[in-house]
Structures are given as structure tokens and as C-alpha cells.
C-alpha positions as CSV (number, residue, x, y, z in Angstrom):
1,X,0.0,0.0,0.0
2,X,1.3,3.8,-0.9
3,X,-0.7,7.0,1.6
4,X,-2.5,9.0,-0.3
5,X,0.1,12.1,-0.7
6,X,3.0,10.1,-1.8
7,X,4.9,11.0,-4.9
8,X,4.8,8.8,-8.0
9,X,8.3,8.6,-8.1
10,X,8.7,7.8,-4.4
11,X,11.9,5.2,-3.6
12,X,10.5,2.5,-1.7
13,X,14.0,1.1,-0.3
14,X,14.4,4.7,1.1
15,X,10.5,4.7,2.0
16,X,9.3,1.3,2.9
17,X,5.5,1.7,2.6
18,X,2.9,0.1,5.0
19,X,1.3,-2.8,4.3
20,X,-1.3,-5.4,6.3
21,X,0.5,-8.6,5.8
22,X,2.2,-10.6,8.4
23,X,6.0,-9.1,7.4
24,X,6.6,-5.6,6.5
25,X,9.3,-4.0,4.0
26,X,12.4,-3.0,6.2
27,X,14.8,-2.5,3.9
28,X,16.5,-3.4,0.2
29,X,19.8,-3.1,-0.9
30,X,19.5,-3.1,-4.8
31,X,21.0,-6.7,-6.2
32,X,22.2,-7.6,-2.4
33,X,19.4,-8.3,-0.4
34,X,15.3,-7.6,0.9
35,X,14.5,-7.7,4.8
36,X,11.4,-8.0,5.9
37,X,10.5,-7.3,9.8
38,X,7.7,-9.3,11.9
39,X,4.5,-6.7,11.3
40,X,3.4,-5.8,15.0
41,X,-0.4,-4.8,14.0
42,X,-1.0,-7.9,11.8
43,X,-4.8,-9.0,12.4
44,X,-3.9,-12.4,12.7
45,X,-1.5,-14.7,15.0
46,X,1.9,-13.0,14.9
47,X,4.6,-14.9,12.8
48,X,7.1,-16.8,14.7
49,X,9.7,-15.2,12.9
50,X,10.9,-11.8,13.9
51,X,11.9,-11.4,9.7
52,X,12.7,-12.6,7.0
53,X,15.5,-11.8,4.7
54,X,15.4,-12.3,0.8
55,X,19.3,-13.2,-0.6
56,X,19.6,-12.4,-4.0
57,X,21.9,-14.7,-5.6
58,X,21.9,-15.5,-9.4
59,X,24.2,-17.9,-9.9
60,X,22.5,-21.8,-8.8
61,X,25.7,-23.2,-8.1
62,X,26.9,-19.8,-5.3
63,X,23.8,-20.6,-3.7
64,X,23.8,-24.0,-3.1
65,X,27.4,-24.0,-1.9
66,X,25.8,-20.6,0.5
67,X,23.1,-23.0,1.6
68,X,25.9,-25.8,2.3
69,X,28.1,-23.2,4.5
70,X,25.1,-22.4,6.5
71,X,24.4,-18.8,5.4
72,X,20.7,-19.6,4.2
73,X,18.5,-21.6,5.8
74,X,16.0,-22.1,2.9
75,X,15.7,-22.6,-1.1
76,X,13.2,-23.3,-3.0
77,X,13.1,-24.0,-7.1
78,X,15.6,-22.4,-9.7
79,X,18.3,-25.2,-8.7
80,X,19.7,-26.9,-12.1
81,X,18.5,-30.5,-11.3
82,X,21.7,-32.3,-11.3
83,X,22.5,-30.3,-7.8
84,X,19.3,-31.9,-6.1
85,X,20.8,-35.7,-5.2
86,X,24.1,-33.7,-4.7
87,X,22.4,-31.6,-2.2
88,X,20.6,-34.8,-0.7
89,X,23.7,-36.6,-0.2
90,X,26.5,-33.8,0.8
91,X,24.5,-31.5,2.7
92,X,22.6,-31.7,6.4
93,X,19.1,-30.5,4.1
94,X,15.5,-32.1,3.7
95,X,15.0,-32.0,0.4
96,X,11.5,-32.4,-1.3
97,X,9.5,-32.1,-4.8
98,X,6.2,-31.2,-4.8
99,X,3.8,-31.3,-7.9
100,X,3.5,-27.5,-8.7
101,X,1.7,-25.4,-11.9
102,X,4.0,-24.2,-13.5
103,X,4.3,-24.8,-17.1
104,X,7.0,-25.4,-19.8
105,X,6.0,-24.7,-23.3
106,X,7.5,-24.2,-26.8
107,X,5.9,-21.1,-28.0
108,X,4.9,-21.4,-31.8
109,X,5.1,-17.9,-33.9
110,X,1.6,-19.0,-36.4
111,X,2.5,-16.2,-38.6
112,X,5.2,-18.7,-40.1
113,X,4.1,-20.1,-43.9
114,X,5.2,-23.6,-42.4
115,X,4.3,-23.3,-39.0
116,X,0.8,-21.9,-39.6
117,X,0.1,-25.6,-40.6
118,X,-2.0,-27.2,-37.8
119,X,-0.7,-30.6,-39.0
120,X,2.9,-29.2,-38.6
121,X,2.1,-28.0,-34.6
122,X,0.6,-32.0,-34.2
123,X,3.5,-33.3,-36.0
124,X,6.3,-31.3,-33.6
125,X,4.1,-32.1,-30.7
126,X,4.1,-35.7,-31.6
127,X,8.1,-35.9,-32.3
128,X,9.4,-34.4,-28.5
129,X,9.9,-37.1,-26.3
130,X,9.0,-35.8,-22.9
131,X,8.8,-38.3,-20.6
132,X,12.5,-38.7,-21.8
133,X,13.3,-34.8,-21.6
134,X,11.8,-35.1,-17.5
135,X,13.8,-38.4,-16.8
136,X,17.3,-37.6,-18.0
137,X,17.4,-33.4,-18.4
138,X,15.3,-32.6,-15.4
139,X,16.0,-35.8,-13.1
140,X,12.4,-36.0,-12.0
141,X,11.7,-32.6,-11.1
142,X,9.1,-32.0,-13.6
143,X,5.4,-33.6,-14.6
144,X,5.1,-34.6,-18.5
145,X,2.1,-32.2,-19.4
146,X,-0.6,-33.2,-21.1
147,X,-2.5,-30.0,-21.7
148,X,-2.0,-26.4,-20.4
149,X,-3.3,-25.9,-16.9
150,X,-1.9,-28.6,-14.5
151,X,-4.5,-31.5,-13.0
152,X,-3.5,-29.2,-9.5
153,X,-5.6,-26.5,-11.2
154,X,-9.6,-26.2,-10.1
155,X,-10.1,-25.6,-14.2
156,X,-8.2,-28.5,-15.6
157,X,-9.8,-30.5,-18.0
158,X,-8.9,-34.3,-18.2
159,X,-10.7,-34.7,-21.8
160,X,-8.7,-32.6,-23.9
161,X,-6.5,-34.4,-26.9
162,X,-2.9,-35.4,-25.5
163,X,0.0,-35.8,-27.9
164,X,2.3,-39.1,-27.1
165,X,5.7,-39.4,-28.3
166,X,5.4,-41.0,-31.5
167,X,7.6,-40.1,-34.2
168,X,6.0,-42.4,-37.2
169,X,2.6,-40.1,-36.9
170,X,4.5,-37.4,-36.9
171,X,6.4,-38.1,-40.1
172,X,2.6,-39.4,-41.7
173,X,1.3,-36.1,-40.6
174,X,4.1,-34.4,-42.0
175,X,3.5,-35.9,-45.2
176,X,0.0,-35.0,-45.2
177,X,1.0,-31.3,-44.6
178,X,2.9,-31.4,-47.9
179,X,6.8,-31.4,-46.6
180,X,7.9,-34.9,-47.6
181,X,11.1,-36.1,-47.0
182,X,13.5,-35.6,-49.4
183,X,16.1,-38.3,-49.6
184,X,14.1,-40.8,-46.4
185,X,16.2,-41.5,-44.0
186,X,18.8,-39.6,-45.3
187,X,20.3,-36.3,-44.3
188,X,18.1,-33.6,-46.2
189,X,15.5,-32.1,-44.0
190,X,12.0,-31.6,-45.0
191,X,12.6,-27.7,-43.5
192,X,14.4,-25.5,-41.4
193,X,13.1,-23.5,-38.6
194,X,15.0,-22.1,-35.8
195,X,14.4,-22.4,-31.7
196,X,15.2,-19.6,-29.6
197,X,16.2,-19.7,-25.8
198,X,18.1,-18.2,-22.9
199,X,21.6,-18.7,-22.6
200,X,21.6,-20.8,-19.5
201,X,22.9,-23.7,-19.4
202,X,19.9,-26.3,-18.8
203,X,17.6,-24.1,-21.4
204,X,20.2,-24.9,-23.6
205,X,20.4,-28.5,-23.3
206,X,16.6,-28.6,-23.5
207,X,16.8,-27.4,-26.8
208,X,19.5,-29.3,-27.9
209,X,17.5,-32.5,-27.0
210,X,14.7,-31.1,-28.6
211,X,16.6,-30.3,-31.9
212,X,17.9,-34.3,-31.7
213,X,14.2,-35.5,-31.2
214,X,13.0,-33.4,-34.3
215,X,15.7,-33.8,-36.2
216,X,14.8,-37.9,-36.2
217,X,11.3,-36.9,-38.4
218,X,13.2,-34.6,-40.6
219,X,13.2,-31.2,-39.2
220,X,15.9,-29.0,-38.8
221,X,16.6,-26.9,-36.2
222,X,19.1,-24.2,-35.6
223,X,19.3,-23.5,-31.8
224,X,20.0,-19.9,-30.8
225,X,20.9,-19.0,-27.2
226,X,20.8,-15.3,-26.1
227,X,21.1,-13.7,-22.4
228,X,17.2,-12.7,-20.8
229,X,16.8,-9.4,-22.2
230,X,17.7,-9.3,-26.0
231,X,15.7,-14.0,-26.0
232,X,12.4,-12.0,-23.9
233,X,12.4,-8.6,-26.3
234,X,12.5,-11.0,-29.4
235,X,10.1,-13.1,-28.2
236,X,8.0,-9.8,-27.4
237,X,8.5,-8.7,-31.1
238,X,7.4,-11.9,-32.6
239,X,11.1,-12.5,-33.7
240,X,10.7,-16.0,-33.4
241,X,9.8,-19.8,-35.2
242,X,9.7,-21.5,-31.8
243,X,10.9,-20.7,-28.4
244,X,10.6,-22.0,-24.9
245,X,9.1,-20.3,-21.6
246,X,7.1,-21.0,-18.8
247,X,4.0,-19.7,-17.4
248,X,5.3,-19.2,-13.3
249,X,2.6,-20.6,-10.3
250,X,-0.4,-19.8,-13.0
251,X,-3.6,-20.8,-10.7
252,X,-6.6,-18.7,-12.8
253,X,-7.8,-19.8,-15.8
254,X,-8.1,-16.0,-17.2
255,X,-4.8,-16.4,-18.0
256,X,-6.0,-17.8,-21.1
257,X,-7.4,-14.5,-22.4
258,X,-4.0,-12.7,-22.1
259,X,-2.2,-15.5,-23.6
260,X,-4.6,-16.6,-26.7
261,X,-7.1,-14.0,-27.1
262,X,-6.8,-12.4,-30.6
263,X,-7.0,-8.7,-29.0
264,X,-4.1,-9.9,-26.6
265,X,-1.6,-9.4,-29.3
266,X,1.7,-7.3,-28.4
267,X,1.8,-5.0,-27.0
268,X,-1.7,-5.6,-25.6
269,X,-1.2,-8.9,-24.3
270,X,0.7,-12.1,-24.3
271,X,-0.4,-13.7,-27.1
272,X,2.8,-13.8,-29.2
273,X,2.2,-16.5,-31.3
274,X,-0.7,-14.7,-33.1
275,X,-3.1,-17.2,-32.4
276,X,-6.6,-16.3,-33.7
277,X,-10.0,-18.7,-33.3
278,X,-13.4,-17.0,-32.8
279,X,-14.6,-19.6,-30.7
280,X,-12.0,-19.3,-28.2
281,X,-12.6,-15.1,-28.2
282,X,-16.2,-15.9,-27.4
283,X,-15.4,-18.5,-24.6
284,X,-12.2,-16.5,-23.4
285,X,-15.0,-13.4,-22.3
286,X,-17.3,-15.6,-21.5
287,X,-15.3,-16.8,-18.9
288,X,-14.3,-13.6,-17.5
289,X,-18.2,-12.9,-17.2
290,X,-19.6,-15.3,-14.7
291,X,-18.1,-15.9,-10.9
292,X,-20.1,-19.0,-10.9
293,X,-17.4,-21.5,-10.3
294,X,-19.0,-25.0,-11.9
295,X,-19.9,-22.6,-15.0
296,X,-16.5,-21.1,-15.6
297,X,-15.1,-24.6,-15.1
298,X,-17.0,-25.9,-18.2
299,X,-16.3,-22.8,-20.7
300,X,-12.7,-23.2,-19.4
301,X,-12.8,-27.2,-19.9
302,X,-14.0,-26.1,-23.8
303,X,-11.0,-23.8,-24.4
304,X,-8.5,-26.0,-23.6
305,X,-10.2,-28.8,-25.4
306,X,-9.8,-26.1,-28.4
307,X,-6.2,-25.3,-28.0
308,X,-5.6,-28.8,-27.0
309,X,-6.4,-29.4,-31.1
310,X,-4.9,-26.3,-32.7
311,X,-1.5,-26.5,-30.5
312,X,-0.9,-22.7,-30.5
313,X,1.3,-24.2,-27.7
314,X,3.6,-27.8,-27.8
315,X,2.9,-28.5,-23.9
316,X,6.6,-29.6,-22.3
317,X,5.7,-30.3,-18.3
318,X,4.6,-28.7,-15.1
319,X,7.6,-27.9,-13.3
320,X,7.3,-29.3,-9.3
321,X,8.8,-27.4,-6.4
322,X,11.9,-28.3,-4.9
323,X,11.7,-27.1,-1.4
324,X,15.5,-27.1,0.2
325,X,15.6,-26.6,3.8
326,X,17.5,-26.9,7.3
327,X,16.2,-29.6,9.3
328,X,15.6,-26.7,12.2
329,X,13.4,-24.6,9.9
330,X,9.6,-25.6,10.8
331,X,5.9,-25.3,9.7
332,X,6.6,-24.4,6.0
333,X,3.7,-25.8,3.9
334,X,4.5,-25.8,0.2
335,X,1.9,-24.4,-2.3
336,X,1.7,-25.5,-6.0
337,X,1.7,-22.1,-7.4
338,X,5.0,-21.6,-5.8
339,X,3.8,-18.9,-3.3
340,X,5.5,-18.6,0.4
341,X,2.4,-17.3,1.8
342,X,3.0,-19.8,4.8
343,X,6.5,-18.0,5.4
344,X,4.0,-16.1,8.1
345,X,4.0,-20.4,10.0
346,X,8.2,-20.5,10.0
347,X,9.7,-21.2,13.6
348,X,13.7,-21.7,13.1
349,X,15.2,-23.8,15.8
């Protein structure tokens, strides 16, 4: 919360405003760190906690061997997966995975003469191995997805279509889409497209296995790696073929409308693909219409039984939470969305 009064401009590391939460803002150093401080007029039980300080460390590996020397007491996600059985076996941490909602995607630009295809989108959807991708690249820290919203979420449909790995349909379909392979099982590809992600390391290696998997039904892809700001302002742009993000702790269906709504194109929304299908528009505000909870759970169940068909998306996997923690630190209850709401439960012995 800002009073009434305060300028537009106002620093709030300088300022910390008020707020009604169980922590309060007590101070940030910019790219160091965030403290929170135990909020005395909170209307509920007072947190065991007297605060709560935020470490920001980039680099995976720095905090891990932070964590191991006793300087934090608690992680959770963004930990490249091959560090988790280290973490198990080297450190004094409980370490646990929880089924969580957020999802992995390859984002498909529809604006592409190849890619525009909906027999294309089947055939890349039905080339990626993921079940392989979440057993060797992400060591079990991820759920193969079958659709967009994760079975954790109150609007998940179970009936939508789901896409198996199974590279002979996808060459059939291929086929059918008019890109035959040239030479068979030779070298020539049917096409070229390229696949755009950040430059760290495990987004990398996802895309390499990706390229392999697609490369065995004849498509080739040129992987290109770029730091956060110049990958995110491309994607933005629609200076893509295909990319990979994820959607982070998504819980609302409404999502949807930012993300696949045709008036939710850049720079009014998310919808970066270009994806455009009436029926969806008319759904997508239907849904934002009612509060009736069974009723938005059926429009919702239609939409992604729509996308589930024209695979504006490739759905890769809902990512779980890995929750690190000191065997002293108490009470924390994991949500799938990610959130630490029940930060305000903590008791460190």
C-alpha cells in the first residue's frame, strides 16, 4: 500500500510503505538483499519469525554451496536439477518435490508459412519425447504435461486431446501437410526452422534434445541461445519460429485471455504466437463474465479442449517445487503455485 500524498516517483528502499500482511518491508539493498520485519499490527497470529531476509543470488551453483556453509536456511526452485541428489547426499538439508503449476511450453510464432500448418504444430508435438526430456534433463523434477493448466488446477480439463511421443505419426502427418522427406532416411530435411532460448545452461540443453528429437522426423533446427533481455524482447517482437518459456505458479484460468485471445496481441497482451480462433474469443469473455465457479469450469474445460487441437502451444511439463531446507526450519507448507504465503508459520530452531 502507498498513503495517499506520496509522490509517483517515491523510492521505496528509502520509504518502505505500509502494508497489512504478516512481514513488512524494512529494507532493500538493490542486487544484495530484501528484509522483511515481523508486522506488529497484523490481524492475525503474529509470525514466529521476527523477519525474513530475501538473498539475491543468481548464480545456482553460489547458492547452493551458501546454503551448504550455513548462510541460508532455505531454497526453493531455480536449482539446475543435477544439484538436487548432490544436495541430498552432501549437505545436512530435507530436500522435497512437490507437484506445482507451473508450465513449460514451446511457444509457436503461427504467422510462419510452415508453421501456420495445424498438422505441422501436431507433427512437432508428436516428435518431442517428454517423458524422456523429465527423466534424464530434469532428473524428476518436472510432470510430462498433457495439456495447459496442470490437474493441480480447479479448471483442468482431463478430456482434452494429448499428444504421445510418437515419431512415425509425426512423419505421416508431416507428409499430409505437404513437406515430404527428401532423400528418407537420409540427411536432407524436410525444413528448417530455428528455436530460440536463454543462454543458461539447462535451457540450452533442452533445446539441444529437442533439436535431436526433431531432427529424427526430418526437421531442422538451428538452436540460438541469447542472455534474458535481448531472447524476452525477441520473443515480445514476434522475432521468433519457436521458443521455450514457462507460465510461473499460474492458478486462474483468465490467463488464457492474455495468452490466446486475438485482442491480446503485443503490445496488448501475451499472445505472441498470433493465435486467432473465434470460438476461443467468445469462450475466453465468457469466462471472464460469470463468478459461478462449476460454470467457468465448463467454458474453461472447452478452451482448452480447443487449443488442445490447434497447439498454439507444444505443452513440455509442469515444473514441481523443490523445497531445500535446514532440518531446524519448521511449519513451511508448500503451495503448487509456488507462493510462500506460509512464510507467516516459519519457527527456526
Amino acid at each position: 500500500m502507498v498513503p495517499v500524498g506520496s509522490p509517483s516517483d517515491a523510492d521505496i528502499s528509502q520509504q518502505p510503505p505500509p502494508g497489512s500482511g504478516p512481514f513488512m518491508l524494512e529494507a532493500m539493498d538493490s542486487g544484495e538483499k530484501v528484509t522483511l520485519r515481523r508486522n506488529p499490527n497484523y490481524w492475525e497470529e503474529k509470525p514466529p519469525l521476527p523477519g525474513v531476509i530475501f538473498k539475491i543470488v543468481p548464480d545456482a551453483l553460489v547458492r547452493v554451496l551458501e546454503f551448504k556453509k550455513g548462510n541460508i536456511d532455505f531454497m526453493q526452485n531455480d536449482l539446475e536439477p543435477d544439484m538436487i541428489p548432490w544436495l541430498r547426499s552432501n549437505s545436512n538439508a530435507t530436500v522435497d518435490a512437490y507437484p506445482g503449476t507451473t508450465f513449460q511450453y514451446i511457444g509457436i510464432n503461427l504467422r510462419h508459412p510452415i508453421l501456420r500448418n495445424v498438422k505441422v504444430r501436431q507433427a512437432l508435438a508428436y516428435a518431442i519425447d517428454r517423458d524422456n526430456l523429465v527423466r534424464h534433463l530434469l532428473k524428476g523434477t518436472g510432470t510430462v504435461a498433457g495439456g495447459l493448466l496442470s490437474p493441480l488446477n480447479w479448471a483442468y480439463d482431463a478430456n482434452g486431446r494429448r499428444w504421445p511421443y510418437d515419431p512415425k505419426r509425426a512423419k505421416r502427418l508431416l507428409d499430409e501437410a505437404g513437406y515430404p522427406d527428401p532423400d528418407g532416411d537420409g540427411p536432407l530435411p524436410r525444413f528448417h526452422l530455428s528455436f530460440k532460448t536463454t543462454n543458461i545452461d539447462l535451457r540450452r540443453r533442452i533445446a539441444e534434445a529437442i533439436k535431436e528429437q526433431l531432427q529424427q522426423v526430418g526437421i531442422e533446427i538451428d538452436v540460438r541461445s541469447y542472455e534474458w533481455a535481448t531472447f524476452y524482447s525477441d520473443i515480445k517482437k514476434g522475432n521468433f519460429h519457436l521458443y521455450s518459456l514457462a507460465w510461473v505458479g499460474i492458478m486462474d484460468p483468465d490467463i488464457l485471455y492474455q495468452i490466446f485471445h486475438s485482442s491480446s496481441f503485443p503490445p496488448n497482451g501475451d499472445n505472441r504466437g498470433r493465435y486467432s480462433n473465434p470460438a476461443v474469443d467468445r469462450l475466453l469473455e465468457q469466462g471472464r463474465s460469470t463468478n459461478e465457479l462449476a460454470e467457468r469450469k465448463r467454458i474453461y474445460g472447452q478452451v482448452q479442449r480447443i487449443l488442445a487441437e490447434d497447439l498454439p502451444y507444444v505443452p513440455l511439463w509442469w515444473w514441481n517445487n523443490v523445497v531445500v531446507k535446514k532440518p531446524a526450519l519448521e511449519n513451511f507448507t508448500p503451495y503448487p503455485d509456488g507462493d510462500l504465503i506460509s512464510l507467516k508459520h516459519v519457527a527456526l530452531h
